[in-house]
C-alpha positions in Angstrom: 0.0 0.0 0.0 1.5 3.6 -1.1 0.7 6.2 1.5 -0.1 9.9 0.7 2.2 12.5 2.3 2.9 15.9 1.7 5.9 17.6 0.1 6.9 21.1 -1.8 6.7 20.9 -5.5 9.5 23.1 -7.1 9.4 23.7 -11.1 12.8 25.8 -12.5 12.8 26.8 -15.7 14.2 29.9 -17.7 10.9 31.8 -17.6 10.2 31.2 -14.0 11.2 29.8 -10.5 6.8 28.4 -8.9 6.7 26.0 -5.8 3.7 24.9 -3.7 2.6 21.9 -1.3 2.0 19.2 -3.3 0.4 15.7 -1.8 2.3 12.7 -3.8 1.7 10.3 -5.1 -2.0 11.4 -5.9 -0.6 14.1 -7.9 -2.8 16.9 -6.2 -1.4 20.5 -5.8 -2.7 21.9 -2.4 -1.9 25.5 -2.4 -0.8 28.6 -3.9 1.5 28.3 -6.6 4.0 31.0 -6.2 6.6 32.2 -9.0 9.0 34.4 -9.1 10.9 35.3 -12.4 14.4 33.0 -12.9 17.1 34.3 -12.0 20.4 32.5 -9.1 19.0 35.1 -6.7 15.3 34.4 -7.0 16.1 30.6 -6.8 18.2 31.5 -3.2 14.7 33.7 -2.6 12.0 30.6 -3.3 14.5 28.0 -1.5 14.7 30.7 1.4 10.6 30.4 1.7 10.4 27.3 0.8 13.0 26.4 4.1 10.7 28.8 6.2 6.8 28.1 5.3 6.5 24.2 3.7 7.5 21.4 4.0 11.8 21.1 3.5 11.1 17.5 1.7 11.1 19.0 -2.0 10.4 17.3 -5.3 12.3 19.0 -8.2 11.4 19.2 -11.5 14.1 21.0 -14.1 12.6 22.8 -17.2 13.9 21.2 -20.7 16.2 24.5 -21.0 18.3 23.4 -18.2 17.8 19.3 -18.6 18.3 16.6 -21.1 16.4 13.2 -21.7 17.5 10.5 -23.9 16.5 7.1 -24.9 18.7 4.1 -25.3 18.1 1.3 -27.5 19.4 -2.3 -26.3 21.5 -2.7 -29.3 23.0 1.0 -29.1 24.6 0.8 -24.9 27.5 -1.0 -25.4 29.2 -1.9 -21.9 29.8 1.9 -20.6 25.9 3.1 -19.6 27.4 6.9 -18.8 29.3 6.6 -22.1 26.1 6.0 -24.3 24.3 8.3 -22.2 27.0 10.6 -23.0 26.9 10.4 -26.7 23.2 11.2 -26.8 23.3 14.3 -24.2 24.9 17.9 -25.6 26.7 18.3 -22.4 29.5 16.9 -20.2 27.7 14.8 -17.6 29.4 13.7 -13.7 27.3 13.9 -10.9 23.3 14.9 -12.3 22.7 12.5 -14.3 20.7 9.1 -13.8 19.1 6.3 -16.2 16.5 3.6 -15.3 16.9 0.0 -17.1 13.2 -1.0 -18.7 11.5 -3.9 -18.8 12.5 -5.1 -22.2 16.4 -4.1 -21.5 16.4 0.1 -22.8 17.4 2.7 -20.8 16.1 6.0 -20.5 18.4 8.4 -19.4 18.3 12.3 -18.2 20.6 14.7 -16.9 20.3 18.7 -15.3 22.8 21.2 -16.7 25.9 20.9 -13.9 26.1 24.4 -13.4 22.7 24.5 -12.1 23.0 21.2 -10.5 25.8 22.3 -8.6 24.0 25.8 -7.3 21.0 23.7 -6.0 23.2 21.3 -4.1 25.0 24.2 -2.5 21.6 26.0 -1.6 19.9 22.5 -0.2 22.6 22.2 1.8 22.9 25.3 4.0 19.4 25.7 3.7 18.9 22.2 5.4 16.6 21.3 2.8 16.2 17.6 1.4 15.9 16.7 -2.5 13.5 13.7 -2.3 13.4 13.5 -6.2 14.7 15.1 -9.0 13.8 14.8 -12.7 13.5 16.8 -15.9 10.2 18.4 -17.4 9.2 15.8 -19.9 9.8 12.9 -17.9 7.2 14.2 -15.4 5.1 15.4 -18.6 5.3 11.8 -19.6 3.5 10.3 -16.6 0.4 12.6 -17.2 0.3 11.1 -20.5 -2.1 7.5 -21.5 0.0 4.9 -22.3 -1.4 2.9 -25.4 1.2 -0.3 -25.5 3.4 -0.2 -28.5 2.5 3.3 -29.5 4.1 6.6 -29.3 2.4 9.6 -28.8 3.5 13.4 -29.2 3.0 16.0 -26.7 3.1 19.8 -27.3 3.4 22.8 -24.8 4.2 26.1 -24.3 5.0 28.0 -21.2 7.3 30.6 -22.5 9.7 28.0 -24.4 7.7 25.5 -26.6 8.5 22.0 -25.6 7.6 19.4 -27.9 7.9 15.7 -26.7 7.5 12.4 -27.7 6.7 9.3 -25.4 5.8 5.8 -25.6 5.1 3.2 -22.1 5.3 6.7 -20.2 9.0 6.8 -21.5 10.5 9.8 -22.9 11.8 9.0 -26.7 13.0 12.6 -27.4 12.3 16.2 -27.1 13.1 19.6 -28.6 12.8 23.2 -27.1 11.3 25.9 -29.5 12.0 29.9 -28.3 8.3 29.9 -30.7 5.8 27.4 -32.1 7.8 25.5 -34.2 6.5 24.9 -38.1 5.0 22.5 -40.1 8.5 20.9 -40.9 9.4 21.4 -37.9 6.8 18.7 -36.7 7.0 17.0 -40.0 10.8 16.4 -38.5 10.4 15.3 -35.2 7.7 13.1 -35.7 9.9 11.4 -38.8 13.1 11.4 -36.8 11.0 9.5 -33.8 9.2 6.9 -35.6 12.3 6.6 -37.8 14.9 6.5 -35.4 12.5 3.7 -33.0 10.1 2.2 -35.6 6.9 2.7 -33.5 3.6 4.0 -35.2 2.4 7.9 -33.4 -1.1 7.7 -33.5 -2.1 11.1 -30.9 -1.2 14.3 -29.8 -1.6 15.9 -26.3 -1.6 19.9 -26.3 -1.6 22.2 -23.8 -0.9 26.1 -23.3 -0.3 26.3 -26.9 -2.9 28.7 -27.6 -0.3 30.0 -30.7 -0.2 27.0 -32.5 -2.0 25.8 -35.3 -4.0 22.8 -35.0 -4.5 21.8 -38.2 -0.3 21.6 -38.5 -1.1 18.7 -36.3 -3.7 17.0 -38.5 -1.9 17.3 -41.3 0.6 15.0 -40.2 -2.2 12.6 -39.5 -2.7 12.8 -35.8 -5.9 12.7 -33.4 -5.5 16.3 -31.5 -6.5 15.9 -27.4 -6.4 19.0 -25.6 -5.3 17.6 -22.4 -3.8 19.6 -19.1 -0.1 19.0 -18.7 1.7 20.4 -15.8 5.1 19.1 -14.8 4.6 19.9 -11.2 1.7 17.4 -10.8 3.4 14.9 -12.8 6.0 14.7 -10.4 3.6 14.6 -7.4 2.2 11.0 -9.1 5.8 9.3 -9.1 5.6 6.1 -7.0 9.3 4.6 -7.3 11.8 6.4 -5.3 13.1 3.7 -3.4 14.5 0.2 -5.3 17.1 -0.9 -6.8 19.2 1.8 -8.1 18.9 0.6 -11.7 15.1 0.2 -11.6 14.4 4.1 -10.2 15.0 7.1 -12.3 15.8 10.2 -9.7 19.0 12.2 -9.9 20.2 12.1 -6.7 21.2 15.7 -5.0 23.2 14.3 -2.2 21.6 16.8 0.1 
């Protein structure tokens, strides 16, 4: 039996810095949202509150500008896991990083930009405050999302940056960030490079907050439009496995 308890919710992403009390793993939001502009010295400011009026277990989620997630085939990991991780993520990776083993032997992998990574293990520390789980937008996007066995769907949504995603078995296959809605070929692209690159069928798209982007861009490429309410922060309140074997969880740990 998994037993509700209440934590703080903390979103950071380049537009803005919002934390709240969130009850996991219902996925419920409790309170007022607050946000404050991004910036290092607003994140010190919402940690500061966050140390002084909730509760100092905090879930993290890390916007796609400051995160990567990547998905490895079986056939494609070779015998180093942070190697093929490696080649798939933009950045040097050491110590946030993390990748889960699935059922049918692929890894999906994710990792936080370390200059961030390292400023929000300095602040958790003197502030006293504990990192329960970290983990980047889209993978808590992708546990909001239906899974249909087999099939990937798309997901679409804008809050500032446009983040378009693409999951399959609640597993994150790829994303891209947009400073705009992206284009037709833009789409066209991503949805090629996807069912391309992991020979699955995409059947549905999930929008949300994309009140700039054209619809029928979507249909045209063949796919069943659902206008469907995504929010990262609640997606991470409905994570269940934080405790396991190391392979079987994906967290980043903060060491805090």
């Amino acid at each position: 039996m998994i037993f509700s308890k209440r934590c703080t919710i903390l979103f950071i992403s380049k537009e803005k810095i919002r934390w709240a009390p969130g009850q996991v793993p219902s996925g419920k939001i409790l309170g007022e949202v607050k946000e404050v502009a991004w910036s290092e010295e607003n994140l010190h400011v919402a940690l500061k509150d966050i140390a002084s009026n909730l509760s100092k277990r905090v879930r993290i989620v890390i916007g796609e500008e400051f995160a990567y997630a990547a998905y490895l085939k079986k056939d494609e990991q070779g015998s180093d896991i942070r190697s093929a991780a490696q080649s798939r993520i933009p950045e040097k990776i050491t110590d946030g990083w993390d990748t889960q083993m699935k059922a049918d032997g692929d890894i999906q992998a994710m990792a936080i930009q370390e200059g961030l990574f390292a400023s929000l293990k300095k602040l958790f520390r003197e502030m006293r405050l504990k990192a329960e789980v970290i983990e980047t937008e889209s993978v808590a996007l992708s546990r909001m999302l239906p899974a249909k066995k087999g099939e990937a769907v798309i997901f679409a949504k804008q809050d500032g940056k446009f983040l378009l995603g693409a999951a399959r078995d609640s597993a994150v296959l790829a994303t891209e960030v947009f400073s705009s809605p992206p284009s037709t070929e833009d789409f066209r692209k991503f949805t090629e490079y996807v069912s391309g690159r992991y020979g699955v069928a995409i059947g549905q798209m999930f929008v949300t907050n994309s009140e700039n982007c054209d619809r029928e861009v979507f249909r045209s490429l063949g796919l069943i439009i659902s206008e469907t309410p995504l929010d990262p922060m609640e997606g991470i309140c409905k994570k269940k496995d934080i405790r396991g074997r190391d392979a079987d969880v994906l967290n980043i740990a903060l060491g805090s």
